[in-house]
C-alpha positions in Angstrom: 0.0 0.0 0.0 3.2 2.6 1.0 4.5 1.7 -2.6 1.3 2.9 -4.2 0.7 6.2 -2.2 4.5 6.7 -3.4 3.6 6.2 -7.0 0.6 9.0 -6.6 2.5 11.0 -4.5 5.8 11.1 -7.6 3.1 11.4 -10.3 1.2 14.5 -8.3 4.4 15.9 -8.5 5.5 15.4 -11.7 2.4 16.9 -12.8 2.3 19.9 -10.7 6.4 20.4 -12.9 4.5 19.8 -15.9 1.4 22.2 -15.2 4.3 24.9 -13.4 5.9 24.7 -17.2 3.0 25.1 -19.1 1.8 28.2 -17.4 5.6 29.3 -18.2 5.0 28.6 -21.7 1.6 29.8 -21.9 3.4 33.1 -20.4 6.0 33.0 -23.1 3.6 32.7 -25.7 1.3 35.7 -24.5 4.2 38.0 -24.5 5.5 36.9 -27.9 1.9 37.6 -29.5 2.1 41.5 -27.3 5.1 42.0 -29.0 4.3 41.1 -32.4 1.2 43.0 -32.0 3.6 45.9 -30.9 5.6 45.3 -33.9 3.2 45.1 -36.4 1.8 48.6 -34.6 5.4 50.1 -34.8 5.5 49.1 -38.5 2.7 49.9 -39.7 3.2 53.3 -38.3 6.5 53.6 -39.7 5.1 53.2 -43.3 2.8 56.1 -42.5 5.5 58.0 -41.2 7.2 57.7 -44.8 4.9 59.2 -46.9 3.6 56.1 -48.7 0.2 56.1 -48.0 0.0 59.9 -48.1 1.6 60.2 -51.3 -0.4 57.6 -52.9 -3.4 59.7 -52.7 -1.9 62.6 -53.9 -0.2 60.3 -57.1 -1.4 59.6 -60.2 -2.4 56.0 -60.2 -5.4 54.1 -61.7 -9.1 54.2 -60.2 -8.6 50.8 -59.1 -5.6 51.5 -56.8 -7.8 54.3 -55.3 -10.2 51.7 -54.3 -8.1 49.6 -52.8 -6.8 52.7 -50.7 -10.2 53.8 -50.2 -11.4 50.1 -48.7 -8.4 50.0 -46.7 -8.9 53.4 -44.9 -12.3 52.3 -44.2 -11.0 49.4 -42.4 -11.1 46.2 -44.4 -8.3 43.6 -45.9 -6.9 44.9 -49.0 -4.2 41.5 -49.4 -5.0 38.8 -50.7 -5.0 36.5 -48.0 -7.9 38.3 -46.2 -9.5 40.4 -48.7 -12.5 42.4 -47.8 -12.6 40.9 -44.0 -13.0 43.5 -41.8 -9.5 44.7 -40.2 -8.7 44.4 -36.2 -5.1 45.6 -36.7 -2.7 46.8 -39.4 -2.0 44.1 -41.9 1.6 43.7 -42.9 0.7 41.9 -46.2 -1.9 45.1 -47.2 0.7 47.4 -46.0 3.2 45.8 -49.0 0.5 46.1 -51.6 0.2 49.7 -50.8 4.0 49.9 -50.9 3.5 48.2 -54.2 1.3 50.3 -55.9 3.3 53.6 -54.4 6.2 52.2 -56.3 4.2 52.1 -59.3 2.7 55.0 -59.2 6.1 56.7 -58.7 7.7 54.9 -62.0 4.8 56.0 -63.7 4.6 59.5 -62.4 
């Protein structure tokens, strides 16, 4: 009987380790998705800061590109991974297509 309240005894500790780690790791992971929420915020902001949105409006560029700006200022997925969902955050992805079509609209202006 003393051998088998030894086995429960190990195993209850053994699994309050293994529930100690996973709090660690579910810890680890909540900070990693802050920061790449931070990131993608500090981004997103820093293609603002450069002038490509702003200059896109101000560009000659095609109707079609204005739409796109247009939808994504009113808050939806211009990329084409999520296109036309409605947007929480920035979106890296629609931030390059903008990027895109300011580089375009630069070679043809």
């Amino acid at each position: 009987m003393r051998a088998l309240y030894k086995l429960t005894k190990d195993m209850e500790v053994k699994l309050h380790t293994l529930f100690n780690e996973l709090q660690d790791l579910k810890n680890k992971a909540r900070e990693l998705d802050e920061e790449n929420t931070r990131l993608r915020h500090s981004l997103a902001e820093a293609y603002r800061a450069s002038g490509i949105i702003g200059a896109v409006e101000t560009s000659h560029t095609g109707i079609g590109f204005m739409n796109l700006l247009e939808l994504y200022d009113q808050g939806f997925h211009i990329c084409n991974l999520h296109f036309g969902c409605k947007r929480a955050v920035e979106c890296l992805f629609c931030m390059a297509v903008l990027k895109k079509g300011h580089k375009s609209a630069v070679e043809q202006g």
